[in-house]
N, CA, C and O of each residue as an XYZ file, in Angstrom:
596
protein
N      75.408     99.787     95.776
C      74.759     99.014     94.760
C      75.754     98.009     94.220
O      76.854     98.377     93.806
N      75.424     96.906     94.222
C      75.651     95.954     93.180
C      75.629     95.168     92.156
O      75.086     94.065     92.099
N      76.352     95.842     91.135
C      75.922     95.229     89.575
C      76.719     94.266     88.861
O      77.857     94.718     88.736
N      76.587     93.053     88.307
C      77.268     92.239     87.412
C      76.638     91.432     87.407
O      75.437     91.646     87.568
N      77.225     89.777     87.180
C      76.043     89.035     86.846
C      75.788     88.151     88.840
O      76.538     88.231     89.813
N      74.694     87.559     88.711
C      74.196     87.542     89.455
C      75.407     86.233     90.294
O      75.965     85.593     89.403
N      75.776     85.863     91.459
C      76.837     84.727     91.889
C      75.843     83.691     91.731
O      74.617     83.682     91.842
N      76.826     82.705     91.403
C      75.751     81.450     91.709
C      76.085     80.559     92.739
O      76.515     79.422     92.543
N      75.861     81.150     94.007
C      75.476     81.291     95.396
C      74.103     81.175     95.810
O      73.190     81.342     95.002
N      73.888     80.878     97.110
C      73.006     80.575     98.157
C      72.262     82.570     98.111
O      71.227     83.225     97.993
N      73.502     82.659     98.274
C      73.258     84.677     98.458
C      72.539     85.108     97.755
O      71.618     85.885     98.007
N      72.936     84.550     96.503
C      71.784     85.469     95.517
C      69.727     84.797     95.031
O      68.715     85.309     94.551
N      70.137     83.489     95.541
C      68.773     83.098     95.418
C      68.188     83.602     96.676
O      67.043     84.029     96.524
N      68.808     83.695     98.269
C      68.383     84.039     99.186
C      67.660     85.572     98.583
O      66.430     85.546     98.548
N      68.285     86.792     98.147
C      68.146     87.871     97.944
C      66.583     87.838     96.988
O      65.980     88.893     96.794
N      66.255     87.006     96.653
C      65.343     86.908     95.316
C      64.052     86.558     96.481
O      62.920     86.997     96.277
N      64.267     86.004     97.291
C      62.842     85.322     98.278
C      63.029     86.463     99.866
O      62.086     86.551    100.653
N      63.941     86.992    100.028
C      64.196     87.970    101.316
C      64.564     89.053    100.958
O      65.225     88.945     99.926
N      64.442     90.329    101.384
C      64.716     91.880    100.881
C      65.587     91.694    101.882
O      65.836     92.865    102.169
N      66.234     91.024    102.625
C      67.237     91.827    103.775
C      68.432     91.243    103.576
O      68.548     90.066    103.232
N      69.351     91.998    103.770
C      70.834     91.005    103.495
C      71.821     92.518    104.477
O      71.452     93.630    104.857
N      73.306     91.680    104.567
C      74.049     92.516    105.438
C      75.426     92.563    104.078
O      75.134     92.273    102.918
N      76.544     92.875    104.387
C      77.580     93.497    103.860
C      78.647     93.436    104.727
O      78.294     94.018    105.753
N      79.902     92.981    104.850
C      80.604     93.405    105.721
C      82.473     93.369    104.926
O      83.075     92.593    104.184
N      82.712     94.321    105.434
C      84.408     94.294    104.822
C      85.464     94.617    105.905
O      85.024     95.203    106.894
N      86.986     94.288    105.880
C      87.445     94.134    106.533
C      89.019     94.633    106.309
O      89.576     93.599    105.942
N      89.917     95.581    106.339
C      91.181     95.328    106.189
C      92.334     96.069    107.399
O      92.270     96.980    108.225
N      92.944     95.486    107.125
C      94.200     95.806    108.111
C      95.153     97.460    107.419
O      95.748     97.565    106.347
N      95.068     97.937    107.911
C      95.632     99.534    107.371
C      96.700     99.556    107.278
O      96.953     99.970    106.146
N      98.092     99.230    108.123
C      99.114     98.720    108.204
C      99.556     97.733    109.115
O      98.883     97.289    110.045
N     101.175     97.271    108.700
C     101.536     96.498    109.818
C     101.567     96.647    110.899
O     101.656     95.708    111.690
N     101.494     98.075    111.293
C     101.658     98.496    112.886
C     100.383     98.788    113.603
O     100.246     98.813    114.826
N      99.352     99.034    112.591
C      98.587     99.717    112.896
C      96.577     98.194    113.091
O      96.644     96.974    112.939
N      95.720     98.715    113.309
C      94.625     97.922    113.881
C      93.704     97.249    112.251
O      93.967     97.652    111.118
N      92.883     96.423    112.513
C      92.278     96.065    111.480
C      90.906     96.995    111.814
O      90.474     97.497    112.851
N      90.403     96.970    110.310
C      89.102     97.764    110.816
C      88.047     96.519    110.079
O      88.248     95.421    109.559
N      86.845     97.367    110.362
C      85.206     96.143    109.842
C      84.536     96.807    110.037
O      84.413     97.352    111.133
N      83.825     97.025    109.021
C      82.525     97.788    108.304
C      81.544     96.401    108.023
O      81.794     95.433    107.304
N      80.503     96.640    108.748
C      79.109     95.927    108.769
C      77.602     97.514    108.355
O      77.208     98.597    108.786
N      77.332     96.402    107.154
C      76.207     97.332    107.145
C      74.560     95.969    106.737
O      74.432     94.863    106.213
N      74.035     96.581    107.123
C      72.596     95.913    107.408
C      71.502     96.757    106.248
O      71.735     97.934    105.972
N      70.635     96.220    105.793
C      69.550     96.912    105.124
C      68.466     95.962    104.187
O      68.393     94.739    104.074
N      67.709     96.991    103.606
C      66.860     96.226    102.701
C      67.113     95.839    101.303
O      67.741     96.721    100.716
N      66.823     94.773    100.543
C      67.800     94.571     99.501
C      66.623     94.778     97.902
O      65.640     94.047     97.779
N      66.924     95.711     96.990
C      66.106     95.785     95.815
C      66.408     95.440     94.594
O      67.425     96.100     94.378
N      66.099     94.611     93.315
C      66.932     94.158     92.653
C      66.485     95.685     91.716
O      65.423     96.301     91.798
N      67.918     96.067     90.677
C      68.159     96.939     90.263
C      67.086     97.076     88.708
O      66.849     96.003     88.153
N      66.750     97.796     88.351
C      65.952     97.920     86.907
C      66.817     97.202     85.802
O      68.010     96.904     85.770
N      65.859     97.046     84.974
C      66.915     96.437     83.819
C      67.606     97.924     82.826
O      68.660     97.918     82.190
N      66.585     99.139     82.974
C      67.537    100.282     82.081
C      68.618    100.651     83.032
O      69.744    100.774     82.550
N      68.464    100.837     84.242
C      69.459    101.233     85.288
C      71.176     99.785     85.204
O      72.365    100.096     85.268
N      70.766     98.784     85.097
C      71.414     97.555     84.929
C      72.395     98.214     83.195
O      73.561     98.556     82.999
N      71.237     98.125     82.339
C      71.865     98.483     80.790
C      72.715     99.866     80.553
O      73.591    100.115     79.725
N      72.137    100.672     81.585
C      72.920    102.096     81.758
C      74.416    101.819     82.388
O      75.427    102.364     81.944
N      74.410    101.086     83.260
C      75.893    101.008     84.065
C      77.026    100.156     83.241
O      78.252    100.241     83.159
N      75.961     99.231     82.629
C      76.889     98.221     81.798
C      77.370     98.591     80.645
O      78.457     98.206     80.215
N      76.533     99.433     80.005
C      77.431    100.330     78.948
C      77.987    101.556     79.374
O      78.389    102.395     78.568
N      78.033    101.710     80.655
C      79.208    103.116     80.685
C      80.513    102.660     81.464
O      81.401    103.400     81.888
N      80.436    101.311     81.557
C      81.691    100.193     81.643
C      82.726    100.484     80.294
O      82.408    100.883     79.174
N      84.132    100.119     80.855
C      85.068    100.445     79.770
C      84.938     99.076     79.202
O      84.828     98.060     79.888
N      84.966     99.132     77.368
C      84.774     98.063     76.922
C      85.335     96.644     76.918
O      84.938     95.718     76.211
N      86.451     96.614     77.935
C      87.249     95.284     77.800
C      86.377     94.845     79.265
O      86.220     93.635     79.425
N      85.703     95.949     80.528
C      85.092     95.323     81.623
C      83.493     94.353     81.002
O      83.004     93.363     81.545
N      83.019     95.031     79.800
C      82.032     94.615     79.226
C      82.068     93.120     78.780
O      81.502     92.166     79.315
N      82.678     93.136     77.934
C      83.569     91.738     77.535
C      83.863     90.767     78.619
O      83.260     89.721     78.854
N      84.812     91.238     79.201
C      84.613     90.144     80.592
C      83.582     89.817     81.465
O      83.701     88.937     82.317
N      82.461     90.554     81.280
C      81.372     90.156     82.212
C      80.440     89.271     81.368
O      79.457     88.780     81.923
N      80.681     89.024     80.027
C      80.539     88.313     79.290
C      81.344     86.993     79.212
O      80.769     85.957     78.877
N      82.532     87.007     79.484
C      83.231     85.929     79.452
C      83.084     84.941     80.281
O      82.976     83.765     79.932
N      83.068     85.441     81.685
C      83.352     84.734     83.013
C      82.149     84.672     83.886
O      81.813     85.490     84.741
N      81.479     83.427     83.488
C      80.565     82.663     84.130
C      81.084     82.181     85.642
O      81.679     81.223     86.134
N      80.592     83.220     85.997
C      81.644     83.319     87.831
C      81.015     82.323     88.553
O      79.862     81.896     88.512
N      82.022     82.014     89.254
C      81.873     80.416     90.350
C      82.047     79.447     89.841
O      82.507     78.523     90.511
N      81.679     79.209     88.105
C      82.160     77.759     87.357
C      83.520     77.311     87.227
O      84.372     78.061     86.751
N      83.732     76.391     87.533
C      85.104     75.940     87.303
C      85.574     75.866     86.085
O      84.827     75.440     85.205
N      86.847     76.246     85.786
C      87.477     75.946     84.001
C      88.800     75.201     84.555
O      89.321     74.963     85.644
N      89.005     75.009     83.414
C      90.156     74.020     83.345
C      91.426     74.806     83.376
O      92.433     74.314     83.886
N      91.428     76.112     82.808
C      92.576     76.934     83.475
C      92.060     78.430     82.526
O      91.202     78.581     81.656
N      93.325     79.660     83.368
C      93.216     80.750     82.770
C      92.664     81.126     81.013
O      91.850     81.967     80.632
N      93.471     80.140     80.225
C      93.694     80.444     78.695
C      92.012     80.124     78.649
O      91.602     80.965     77.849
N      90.935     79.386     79.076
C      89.852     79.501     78.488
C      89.458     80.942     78.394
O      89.290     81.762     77.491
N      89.367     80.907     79.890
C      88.716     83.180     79.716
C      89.661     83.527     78.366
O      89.239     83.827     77.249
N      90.991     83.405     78.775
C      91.310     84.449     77.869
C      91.450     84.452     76.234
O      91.647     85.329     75.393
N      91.220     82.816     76.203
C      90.664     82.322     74.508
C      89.164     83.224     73.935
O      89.010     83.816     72.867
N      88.265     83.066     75.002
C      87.021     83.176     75.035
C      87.009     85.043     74.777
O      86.184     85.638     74.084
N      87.913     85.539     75.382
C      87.684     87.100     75.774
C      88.281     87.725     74.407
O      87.819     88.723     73.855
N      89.456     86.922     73.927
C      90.460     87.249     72.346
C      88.943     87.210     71.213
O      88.655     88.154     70.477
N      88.026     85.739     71.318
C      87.424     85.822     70.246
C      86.463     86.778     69.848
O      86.226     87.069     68.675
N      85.569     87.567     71.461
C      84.605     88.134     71.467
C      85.539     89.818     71.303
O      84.948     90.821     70.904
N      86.719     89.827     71.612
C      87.569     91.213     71.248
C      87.756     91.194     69.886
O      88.079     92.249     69.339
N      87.585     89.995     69.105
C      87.880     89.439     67.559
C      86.549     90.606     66.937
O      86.607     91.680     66.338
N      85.436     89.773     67.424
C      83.791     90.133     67.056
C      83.802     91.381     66.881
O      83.903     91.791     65.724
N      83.696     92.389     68.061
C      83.687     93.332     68.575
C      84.599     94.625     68.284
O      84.472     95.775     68.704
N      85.513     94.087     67.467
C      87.051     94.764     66.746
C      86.401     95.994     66.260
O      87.114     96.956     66.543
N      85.181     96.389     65.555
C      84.620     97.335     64.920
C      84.382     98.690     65.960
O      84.258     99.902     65.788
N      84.391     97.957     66.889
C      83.878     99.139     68.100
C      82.024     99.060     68.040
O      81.294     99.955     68.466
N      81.537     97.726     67.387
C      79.814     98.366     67.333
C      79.182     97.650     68.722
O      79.809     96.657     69.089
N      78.275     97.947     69.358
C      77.641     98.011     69.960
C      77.579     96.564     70.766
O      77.110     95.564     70.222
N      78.114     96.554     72.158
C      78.247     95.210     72.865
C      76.979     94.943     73.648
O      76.931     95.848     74.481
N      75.840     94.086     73.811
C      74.955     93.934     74.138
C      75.444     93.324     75.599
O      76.393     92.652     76.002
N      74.040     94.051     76.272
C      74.516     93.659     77.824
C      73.787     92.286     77.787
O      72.728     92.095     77.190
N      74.680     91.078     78.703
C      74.111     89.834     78.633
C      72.675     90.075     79.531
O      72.466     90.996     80.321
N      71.695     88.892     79.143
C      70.837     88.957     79.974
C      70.459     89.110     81.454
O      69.805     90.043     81.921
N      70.914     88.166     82.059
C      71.446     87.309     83.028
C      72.659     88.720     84.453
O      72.816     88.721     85.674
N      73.085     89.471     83.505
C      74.014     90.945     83.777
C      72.735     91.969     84.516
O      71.849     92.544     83.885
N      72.881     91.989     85.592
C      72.163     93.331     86.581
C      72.525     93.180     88.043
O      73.537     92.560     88.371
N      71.919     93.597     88.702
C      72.024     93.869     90.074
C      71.265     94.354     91.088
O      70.122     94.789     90.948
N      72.047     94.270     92.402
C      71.060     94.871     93.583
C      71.567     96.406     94.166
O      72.720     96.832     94.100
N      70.314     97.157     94.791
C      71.144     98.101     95.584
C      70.504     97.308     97.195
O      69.576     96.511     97.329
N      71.595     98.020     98.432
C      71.531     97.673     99.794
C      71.261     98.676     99.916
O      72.069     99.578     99.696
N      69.636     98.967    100.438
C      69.567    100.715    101.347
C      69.865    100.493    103.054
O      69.233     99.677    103.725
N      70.649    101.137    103.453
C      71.588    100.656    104.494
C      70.087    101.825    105.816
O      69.507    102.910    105.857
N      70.232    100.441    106.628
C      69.376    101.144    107.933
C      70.159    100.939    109.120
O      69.673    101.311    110.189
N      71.714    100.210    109.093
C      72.701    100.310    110.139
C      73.797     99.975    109.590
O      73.906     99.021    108.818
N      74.736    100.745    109.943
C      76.418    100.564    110.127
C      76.693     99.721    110.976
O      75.907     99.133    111.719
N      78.414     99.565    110.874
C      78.334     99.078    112.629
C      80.341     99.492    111.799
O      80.853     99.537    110.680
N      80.674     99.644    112.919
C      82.200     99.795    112.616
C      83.160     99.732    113.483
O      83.355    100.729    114.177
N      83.963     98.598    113.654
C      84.641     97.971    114.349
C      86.347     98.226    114.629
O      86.860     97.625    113.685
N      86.992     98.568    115.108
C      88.106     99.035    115.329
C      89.301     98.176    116.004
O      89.533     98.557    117.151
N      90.224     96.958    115.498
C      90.602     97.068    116.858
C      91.757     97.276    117.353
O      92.547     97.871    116.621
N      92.123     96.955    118.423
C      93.238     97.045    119.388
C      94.111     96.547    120.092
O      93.836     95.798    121.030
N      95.278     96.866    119.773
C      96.347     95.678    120.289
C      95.906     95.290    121.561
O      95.956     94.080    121.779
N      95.427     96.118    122.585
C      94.935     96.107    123.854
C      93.539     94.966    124.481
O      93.231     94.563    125.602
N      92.964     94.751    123.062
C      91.689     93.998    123.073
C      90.739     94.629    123.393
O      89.743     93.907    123.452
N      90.464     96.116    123.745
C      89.218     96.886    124.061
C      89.265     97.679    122.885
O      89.891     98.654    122.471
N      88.070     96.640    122.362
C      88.448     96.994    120.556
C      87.431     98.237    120.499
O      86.836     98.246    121.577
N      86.996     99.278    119.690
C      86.059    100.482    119.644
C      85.233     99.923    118.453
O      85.634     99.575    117.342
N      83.892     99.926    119.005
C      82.742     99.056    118.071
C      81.324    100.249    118.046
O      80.465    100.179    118.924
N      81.262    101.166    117.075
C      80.420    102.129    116.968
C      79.181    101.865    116.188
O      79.286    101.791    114.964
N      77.869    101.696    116.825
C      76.452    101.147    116.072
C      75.920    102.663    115.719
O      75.638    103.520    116.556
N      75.815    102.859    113.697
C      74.531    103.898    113.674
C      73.562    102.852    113.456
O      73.929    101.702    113.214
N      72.469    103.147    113.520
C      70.814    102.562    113.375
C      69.957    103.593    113.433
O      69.782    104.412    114.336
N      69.278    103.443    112.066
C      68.032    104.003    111.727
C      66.832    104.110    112.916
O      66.219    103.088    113.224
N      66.559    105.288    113.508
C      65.266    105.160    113.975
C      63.891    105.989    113.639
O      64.057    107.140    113.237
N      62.833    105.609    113.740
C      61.778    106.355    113.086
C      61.380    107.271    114.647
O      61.220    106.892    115.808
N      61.328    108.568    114.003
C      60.795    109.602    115.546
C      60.037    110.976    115.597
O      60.642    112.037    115.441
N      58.810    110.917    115.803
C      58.092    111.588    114.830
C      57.521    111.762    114.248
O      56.605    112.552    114.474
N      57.685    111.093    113.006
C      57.452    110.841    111.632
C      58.805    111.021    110.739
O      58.863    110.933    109.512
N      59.607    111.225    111.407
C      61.026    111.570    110.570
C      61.981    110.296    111.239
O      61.795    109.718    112.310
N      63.154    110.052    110.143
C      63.898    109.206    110.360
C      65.070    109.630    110.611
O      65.605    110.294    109.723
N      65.995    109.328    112.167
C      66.963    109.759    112.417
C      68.254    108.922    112.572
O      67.800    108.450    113.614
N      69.072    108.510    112.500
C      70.254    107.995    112.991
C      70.788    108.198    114.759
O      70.774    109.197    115.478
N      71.225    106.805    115.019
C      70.729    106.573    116.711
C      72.413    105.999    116.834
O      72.712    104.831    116.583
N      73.239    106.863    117.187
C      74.582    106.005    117.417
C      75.064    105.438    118.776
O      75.180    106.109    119.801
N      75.304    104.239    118.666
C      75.538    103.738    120.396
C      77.066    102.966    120.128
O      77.370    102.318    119.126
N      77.911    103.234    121.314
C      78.891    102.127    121.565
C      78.923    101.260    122.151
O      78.517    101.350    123.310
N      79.439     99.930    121.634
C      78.928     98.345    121.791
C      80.327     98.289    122.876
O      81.257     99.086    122.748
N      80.299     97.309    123.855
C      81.418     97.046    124.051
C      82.151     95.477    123.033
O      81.465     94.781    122.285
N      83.032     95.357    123.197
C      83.666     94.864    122.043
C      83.441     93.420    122.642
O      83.825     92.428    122.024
């Protein structure tokens, strides 16, 4: 699941007119060692607004504040705005009473109907493992195949 405020990206208006979207991450484990990649595929649901208000207040209160501050993707003129902006609303807020989740603040979950996970190898016969959802039956099973790379 993904919660904060929405990007102001192609991605997130896409998500609003298409339920399907993918995911993919990527890192290198060590210097000696292979990069990996996690691809996942699924259907995309935008999150409730109590489920949205539940997560955002069980955020630690300075993550609250900042998701308030930082109108993500807009350009500023440098660091000290956020952190002008984040001092005044820590000013407000000094009491400890009650930080309202911004409007605009929720999210999606991805219900994942394939993996895919990528391995590779100094050798170039990289190990590329597909699960995928299949319906069989009437029951839904997981179908794992290896791709060649």
């Amino acid at each position: 699941m993904w919660l904060g405020r929405p990007p102001m990206k192609s991605s997130a208006r896409c998500k609003a007119v298409t339920p399907d979207a993918w995911h993919a991450s990527a890192w290198k484990r060590s210097a000696k060692s292979c990069t990996v990649e996690v691809r996942v595929e699924g259907s995309v649901q935008k999150v409730s607004e109590e489920e949205s208000e539940k997560y955002f207040h069980s955020r630690p209160r300075g993550s609250q504040l900042g998701a308030i501050v930082s109108k993500q993707s807009t350009v500023i003129s440098g660091r000290e705005v956020l952190q002008q902006a984040y001092k005044e609303l820590e000013q407000k807020y000094s009491d400890g009473s009650f930080i309202p989740k911004p409007d605009y603040w929720g999210g999606y979950r991805l219900t994942p109907n394939l993996f895919e996970f990528w391995q590779g190898q100094q050798s170039r016969l990289h190990d590329r493992l597909q699960y995928s959802q299949r319906e069989l039956g009437g029951s839904t099973e997981w179908h794992i195949q290896r791709l060649s790379p």
